[in-house]
PyMOL commands that place a pseudoatom at each C-alpha (Angstrom):
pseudoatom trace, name=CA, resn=UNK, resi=1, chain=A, elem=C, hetatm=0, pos=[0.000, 0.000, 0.000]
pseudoatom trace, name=CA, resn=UNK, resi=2, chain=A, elem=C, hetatm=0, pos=[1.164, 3.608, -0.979]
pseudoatom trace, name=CA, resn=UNK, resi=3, chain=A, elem=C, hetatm=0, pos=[1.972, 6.221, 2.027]
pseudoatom trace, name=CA, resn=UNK, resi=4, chain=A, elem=C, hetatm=0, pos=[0.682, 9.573, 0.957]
pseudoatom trace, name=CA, resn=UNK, resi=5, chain=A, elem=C, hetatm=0, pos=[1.272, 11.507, 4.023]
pseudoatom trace, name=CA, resn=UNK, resi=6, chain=A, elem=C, hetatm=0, pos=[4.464, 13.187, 2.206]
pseudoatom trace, name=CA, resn=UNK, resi=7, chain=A, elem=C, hetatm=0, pos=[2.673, 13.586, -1.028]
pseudoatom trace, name=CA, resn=UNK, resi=8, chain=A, elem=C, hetatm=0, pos=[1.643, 17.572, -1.721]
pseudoatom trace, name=CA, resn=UNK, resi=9, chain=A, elem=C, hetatm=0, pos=[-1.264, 19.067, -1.364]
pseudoatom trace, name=CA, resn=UNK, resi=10, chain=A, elem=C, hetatm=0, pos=[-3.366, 20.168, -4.108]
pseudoatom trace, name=CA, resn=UNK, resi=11, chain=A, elem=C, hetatm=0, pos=[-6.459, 22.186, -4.501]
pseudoatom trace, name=CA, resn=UNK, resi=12, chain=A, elem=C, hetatm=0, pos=[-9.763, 20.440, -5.727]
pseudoatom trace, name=CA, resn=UNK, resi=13, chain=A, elem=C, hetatm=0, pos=[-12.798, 21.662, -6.804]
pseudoatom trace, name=CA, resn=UNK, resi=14, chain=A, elem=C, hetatm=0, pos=[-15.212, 21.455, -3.261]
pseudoatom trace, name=CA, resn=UNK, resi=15, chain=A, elem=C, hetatm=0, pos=[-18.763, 22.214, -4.867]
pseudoatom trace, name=CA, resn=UNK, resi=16, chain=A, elem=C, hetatm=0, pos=[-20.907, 24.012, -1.494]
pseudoatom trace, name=CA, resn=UNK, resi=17, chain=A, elem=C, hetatm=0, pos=[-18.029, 25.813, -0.348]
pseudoatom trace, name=CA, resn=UNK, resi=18, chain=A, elem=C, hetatm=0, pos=[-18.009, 29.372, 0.523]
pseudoatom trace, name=CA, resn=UNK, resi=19, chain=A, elem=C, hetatm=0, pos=[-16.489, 31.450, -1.482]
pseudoatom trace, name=CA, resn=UNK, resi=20, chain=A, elem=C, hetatm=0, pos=[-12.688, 31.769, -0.728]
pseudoatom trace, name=CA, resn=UNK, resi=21, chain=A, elem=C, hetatm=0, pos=[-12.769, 28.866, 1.129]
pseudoatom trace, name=CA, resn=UNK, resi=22, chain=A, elem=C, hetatm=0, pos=[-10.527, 26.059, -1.257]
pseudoatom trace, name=CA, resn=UNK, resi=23, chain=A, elem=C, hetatm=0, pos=[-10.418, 22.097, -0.546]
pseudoatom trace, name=CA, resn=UNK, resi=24, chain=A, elem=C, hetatm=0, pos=[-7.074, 20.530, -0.163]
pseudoatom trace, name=CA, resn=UNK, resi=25, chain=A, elem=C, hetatm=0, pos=[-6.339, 17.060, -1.197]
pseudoatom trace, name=CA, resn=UNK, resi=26, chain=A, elem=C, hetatm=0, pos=[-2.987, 14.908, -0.970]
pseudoatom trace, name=CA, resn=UNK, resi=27, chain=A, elem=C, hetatm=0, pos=[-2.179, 12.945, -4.539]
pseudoatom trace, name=CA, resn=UNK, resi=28, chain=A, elem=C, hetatm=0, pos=[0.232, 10.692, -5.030]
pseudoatom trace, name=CA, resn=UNK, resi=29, chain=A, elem=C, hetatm=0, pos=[2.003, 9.612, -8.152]
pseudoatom trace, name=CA, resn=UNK, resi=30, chain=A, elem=C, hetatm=0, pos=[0.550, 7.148, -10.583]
pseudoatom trace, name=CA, resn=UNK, resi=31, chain=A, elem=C, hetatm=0, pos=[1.408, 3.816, -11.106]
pseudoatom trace, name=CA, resn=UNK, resi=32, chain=A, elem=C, hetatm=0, pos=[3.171, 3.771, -14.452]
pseudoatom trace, name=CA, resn=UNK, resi=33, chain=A, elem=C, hetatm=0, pos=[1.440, 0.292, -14.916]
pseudoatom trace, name=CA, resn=UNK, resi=34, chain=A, elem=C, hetatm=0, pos=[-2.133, 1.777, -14.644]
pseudoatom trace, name=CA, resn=UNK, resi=35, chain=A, elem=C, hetatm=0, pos=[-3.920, 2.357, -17.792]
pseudoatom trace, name=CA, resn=UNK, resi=36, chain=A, elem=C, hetatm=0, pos=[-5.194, 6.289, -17.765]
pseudoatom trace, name=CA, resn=UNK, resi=37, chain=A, elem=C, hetatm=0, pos=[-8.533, 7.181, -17.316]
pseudoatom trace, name=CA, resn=UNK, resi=38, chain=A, elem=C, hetatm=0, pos=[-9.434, 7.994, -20.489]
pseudoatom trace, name=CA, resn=UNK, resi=39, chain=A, elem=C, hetatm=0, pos=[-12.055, 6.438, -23.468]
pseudoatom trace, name=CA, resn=UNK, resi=40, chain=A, elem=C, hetatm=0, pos=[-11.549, 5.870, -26.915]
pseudoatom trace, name=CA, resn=UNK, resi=41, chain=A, elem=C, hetatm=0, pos=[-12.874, 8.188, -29.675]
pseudoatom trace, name=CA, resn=UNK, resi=42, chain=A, elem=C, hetatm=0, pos=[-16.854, 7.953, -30.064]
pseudoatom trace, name=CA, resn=UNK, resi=43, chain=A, elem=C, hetatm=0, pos=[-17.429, 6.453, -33.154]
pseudoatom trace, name=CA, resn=UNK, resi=44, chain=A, elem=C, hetatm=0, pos=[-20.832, 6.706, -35.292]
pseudoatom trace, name=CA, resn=UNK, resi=45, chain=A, elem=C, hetatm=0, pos=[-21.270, 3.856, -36.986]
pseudoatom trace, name=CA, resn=UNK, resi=46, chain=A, elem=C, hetatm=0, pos=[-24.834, 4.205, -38.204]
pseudoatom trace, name=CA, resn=UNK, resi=47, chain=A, elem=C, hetatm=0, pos=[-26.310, 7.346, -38.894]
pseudoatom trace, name=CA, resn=UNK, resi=48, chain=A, elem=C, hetatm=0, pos=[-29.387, 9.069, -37.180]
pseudoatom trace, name=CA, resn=UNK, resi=49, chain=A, elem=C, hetatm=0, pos=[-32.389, 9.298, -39.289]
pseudoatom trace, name=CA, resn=UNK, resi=50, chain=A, elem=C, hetatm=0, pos=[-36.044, 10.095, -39.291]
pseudoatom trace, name=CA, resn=UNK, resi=51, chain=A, elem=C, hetatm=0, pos=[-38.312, 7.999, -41.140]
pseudoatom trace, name=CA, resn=UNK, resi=52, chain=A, elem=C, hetatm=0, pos=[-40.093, 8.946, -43.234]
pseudoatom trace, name=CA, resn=UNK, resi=53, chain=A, elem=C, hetatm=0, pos=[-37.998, 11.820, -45.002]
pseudoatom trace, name=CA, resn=UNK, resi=54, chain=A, elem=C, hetatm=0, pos=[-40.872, 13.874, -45.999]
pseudoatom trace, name=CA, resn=UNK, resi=55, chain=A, elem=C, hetatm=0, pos=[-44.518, 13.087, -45.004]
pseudoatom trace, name=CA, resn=UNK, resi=56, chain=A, elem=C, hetatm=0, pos=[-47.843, 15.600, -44.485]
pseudoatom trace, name=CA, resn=UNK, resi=57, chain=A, elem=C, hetatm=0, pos=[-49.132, 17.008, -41.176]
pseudoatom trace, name=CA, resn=UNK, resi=58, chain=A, elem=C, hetatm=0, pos=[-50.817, 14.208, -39.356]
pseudoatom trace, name=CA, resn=UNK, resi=59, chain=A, elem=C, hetatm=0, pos=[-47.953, 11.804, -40.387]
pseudoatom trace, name=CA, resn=UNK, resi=60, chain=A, elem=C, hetatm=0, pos=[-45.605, 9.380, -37.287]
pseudoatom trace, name=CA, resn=UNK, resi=61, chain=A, elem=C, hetatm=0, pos=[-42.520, 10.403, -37.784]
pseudoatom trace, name=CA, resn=UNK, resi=62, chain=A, elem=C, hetatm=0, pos=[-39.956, 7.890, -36.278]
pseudoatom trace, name=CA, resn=UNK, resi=63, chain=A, elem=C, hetatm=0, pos=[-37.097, 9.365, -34.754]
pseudoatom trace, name=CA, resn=UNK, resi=64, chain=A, elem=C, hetatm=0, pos=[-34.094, 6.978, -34.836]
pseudoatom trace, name=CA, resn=UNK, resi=65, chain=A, elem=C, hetatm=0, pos=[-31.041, 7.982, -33.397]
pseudoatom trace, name=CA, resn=UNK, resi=66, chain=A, elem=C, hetatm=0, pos=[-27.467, 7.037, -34.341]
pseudoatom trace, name=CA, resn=UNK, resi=67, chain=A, elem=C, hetatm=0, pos=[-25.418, 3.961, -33.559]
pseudoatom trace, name=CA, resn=UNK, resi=68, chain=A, elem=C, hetatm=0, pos=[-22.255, 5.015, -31.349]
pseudoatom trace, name=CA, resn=UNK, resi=69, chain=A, elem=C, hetatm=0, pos=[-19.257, 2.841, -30.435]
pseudoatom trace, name=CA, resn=UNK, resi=70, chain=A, elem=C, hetatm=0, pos=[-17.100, 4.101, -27.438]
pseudoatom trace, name=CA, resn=UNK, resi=71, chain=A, elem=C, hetatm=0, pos=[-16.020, 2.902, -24.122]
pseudoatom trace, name=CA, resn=UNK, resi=72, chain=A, elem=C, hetatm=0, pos=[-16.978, 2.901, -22.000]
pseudoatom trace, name=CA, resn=UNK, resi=73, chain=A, elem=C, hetatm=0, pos=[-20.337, 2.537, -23.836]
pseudoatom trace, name=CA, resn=UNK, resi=74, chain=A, elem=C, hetatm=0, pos=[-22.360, 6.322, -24.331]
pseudoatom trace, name=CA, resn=UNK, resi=75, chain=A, elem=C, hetatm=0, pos=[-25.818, 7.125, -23.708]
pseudoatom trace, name=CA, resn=UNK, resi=76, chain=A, elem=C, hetatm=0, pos=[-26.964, 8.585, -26.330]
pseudoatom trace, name=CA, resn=UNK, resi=77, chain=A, elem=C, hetatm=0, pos=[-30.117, 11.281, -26.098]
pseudoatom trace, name=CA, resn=UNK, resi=78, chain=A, elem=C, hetatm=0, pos=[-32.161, 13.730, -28.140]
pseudoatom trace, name=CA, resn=UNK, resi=79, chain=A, elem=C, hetatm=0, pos=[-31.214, 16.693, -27.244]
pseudoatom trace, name=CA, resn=UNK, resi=80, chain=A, elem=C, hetatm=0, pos=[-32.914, 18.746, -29.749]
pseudoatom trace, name=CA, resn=UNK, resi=81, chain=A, elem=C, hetatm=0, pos=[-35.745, 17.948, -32.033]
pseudoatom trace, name=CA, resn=UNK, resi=82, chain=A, elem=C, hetatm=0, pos=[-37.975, 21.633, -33.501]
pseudoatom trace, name=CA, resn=UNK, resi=83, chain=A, elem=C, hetatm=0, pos=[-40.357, 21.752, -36.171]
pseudoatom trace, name=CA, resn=UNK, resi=84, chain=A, elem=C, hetatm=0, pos=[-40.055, 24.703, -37.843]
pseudoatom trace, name=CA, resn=UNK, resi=85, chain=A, elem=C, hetatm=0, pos=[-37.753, 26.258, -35.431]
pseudoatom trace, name=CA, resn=UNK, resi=86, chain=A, elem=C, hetatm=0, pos=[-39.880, 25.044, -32.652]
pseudoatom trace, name=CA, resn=UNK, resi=87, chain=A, elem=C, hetatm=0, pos=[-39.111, 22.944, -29.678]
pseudoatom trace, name=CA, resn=UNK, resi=88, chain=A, elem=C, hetatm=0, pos=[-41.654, 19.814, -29.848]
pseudoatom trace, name=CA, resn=UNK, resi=89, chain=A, elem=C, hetatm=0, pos=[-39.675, 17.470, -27.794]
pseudoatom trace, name=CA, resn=UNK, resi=90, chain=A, elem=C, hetatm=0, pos=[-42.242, 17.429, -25.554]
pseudoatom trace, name=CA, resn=UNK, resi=91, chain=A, elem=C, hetatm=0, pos=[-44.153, 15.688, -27.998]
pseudoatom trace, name=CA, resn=UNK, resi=92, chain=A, elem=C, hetatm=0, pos=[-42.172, 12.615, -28.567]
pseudoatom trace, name=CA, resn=UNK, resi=93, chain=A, elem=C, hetatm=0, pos=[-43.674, 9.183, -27.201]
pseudoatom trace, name=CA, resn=UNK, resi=94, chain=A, elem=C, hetatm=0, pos=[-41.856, 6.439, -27.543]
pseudoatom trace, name=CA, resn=UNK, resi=95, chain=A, elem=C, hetatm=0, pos=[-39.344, 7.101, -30.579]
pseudoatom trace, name=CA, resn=UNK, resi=96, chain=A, elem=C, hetatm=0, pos=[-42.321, 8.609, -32.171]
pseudoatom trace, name=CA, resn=UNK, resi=97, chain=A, elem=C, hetatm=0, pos=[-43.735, 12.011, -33.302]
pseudoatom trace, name=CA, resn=UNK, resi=98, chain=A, elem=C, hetatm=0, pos=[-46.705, 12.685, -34.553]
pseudoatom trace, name=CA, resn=UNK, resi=99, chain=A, elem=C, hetatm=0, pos=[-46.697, 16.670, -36.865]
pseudoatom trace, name=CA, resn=UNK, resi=100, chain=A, elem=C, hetatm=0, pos=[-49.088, 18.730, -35.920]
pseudoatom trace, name=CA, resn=UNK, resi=101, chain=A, elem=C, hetatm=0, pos=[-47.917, 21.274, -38.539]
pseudoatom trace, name=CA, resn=UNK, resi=102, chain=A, elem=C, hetatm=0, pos=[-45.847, 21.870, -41.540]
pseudoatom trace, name=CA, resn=UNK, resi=103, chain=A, elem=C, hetatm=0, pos=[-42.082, 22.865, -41.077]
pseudoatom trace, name=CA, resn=UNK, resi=104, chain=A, elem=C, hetatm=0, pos=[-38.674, 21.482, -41.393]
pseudoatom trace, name=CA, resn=UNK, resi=105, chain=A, elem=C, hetatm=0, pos=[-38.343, 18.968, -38.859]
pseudoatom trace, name=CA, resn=UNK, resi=106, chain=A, elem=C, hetatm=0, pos=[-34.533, 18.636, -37.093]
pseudoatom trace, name=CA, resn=UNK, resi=107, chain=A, elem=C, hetatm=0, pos=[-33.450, 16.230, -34.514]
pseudoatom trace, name=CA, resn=UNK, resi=108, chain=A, elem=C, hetatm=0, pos=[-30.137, 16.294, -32.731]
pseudoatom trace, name=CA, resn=UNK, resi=109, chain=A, elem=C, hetatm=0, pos=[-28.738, 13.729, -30.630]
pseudoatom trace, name=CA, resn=UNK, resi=110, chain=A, elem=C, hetatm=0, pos=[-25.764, 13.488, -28.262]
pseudoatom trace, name=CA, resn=UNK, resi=111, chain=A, elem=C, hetatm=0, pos=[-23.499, 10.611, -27.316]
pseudoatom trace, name=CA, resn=UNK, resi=112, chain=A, elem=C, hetatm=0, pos=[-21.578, 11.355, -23.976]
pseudoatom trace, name=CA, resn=UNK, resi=113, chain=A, elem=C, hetatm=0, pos=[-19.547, 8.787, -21.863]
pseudoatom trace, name=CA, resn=UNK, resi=114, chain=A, elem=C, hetatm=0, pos=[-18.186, 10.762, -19.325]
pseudoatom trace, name=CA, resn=UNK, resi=115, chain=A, elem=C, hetatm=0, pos=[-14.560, 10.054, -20.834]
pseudoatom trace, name=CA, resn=UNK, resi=116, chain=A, elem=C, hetatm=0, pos=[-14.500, 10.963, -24.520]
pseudoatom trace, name=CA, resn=UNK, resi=117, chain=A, elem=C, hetatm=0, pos=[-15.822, 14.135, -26.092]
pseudoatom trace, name=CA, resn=UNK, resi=118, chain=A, elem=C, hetatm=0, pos=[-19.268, 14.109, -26.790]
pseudoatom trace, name=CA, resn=UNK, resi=119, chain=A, elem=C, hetatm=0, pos=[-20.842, 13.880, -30.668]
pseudoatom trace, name=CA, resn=UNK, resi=120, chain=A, elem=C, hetatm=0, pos=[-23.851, 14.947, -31.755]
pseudoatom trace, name=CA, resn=UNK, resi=121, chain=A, elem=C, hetatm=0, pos=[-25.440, 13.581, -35.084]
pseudoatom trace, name=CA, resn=UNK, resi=122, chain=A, elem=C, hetatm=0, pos=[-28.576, 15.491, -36.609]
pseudoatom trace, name=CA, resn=UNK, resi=123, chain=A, elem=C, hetatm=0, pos=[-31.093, 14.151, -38.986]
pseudoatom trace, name=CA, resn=UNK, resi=124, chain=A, elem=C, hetatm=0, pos=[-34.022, 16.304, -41.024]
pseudoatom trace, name=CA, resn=UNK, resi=125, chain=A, elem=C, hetatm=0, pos=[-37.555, 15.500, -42.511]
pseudoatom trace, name=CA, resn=UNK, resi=126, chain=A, elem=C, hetatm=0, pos=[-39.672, 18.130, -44.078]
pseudoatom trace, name=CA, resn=UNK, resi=127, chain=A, elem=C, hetatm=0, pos=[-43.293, 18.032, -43.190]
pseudoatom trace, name=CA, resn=UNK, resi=128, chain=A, elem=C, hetatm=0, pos=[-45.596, 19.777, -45.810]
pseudoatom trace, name=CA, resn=UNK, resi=129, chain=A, elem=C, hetatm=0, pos=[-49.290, 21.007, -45.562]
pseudoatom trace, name=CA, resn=UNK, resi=130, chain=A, elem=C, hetatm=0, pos=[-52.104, 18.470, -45.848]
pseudoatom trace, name=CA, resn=UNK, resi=131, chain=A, elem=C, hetatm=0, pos=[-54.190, 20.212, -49.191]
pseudoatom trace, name=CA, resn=UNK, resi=132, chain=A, elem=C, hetatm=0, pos=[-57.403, 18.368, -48.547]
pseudoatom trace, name=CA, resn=UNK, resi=133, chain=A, elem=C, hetatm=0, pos=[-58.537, 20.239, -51.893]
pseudoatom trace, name=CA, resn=UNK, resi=134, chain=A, elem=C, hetatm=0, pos=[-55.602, 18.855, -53.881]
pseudoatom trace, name=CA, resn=UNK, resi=135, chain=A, elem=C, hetatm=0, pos=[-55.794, 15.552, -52.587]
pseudoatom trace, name=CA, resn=UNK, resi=136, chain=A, elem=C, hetatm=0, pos=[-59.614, 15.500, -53.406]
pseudoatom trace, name=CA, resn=UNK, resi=137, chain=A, elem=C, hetatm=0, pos=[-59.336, 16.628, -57.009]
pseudoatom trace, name=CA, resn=UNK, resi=138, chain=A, elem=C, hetatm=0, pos=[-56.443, 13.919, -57.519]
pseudoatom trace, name=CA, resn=UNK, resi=139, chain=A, elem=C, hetatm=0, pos=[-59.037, 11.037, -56.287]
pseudoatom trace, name=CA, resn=UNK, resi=140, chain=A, elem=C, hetatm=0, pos=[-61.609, 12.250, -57.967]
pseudoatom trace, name=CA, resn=UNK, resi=141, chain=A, elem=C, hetatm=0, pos=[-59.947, 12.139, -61.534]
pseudoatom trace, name=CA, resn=UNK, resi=142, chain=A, elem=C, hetatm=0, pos=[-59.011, 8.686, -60.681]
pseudoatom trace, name=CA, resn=UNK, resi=143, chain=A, elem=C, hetatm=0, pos=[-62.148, 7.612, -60.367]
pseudoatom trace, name=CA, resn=UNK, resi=144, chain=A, elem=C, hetatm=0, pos=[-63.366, 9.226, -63.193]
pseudoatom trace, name=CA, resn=UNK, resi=145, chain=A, elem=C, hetatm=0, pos=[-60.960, 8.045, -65.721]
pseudoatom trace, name=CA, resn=UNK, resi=146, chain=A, elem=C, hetatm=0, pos=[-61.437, 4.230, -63.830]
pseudoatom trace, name=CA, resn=UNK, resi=147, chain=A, elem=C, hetatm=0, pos=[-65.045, 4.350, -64.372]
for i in range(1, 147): cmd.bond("trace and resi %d" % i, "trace and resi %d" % (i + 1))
show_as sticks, trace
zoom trace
């Protein structure tokens, strides 16, 4: 076992301290045979998406994030998801969202581990205007050229 009664003393961060009041801590050396504390690079290895690209208002969009490597292995959350330029994250259940309007739809999510610098991968989908008119006239001449 390692004395560190000689070892110096070093200031650490002491969160709920008063102001001007610094912790002291005694470190000793490191083990040269001790791996570092430190992660490898996070790696995307799928992309994220939302499916489908392009839909109408009314349409489930599905909002799949992107497959990181790392280690230790990252969470990985949504940390930003607006339809036309505003926040609906609130809105997602379960993977899903459902648009209530048209916009461009952006989704941003971050991989963290603690170790490693986060990443952050985005995907889009653009959500246009149901035209209940255009859609009609469409059907209609369907049915008139099928009957």
């Amino acid at each position: 076992m390692t004395d560190y009664r000689n070892a110096p003393l070093v200031p650490i961060a002491a969160p709920g301290r008063a102001s001007g009041v610094t912790a002291l801590a005694r470190i000793g050396h490191l083990r040269s045979d001790m791996p570092a504390l430190a992660g490898a690079a996070l790696a995307i290895v799928a992309p994220a998406r939302i499916s489908p690209a392009a839909g109408v208002t009314g349409t489930v969009f599905s909002l799949i994030p992107p497959l990181i490597e790392g280690a230790p292995r990252p969470s990985v959350s949504l940390t930003v998801l607006t339809l036309g330029g505003v926040d609906v994250r609130d809105q997602v259940v379960a993977g899903r969202f459902t648009a209530p309007s048209a916009g461009a739809l952006l989704a941003t999510w971050t991989a963290a581990n603690g170790l490693a610098e986060p990443v952050t991968a985005t995907a889009a989908a653009v959500v246009a205007d149901y035209a209940a008119g255009a859609f009609s006239g469409a059907f209609s001449a369907a049915f008139d050229r099928a009957g």
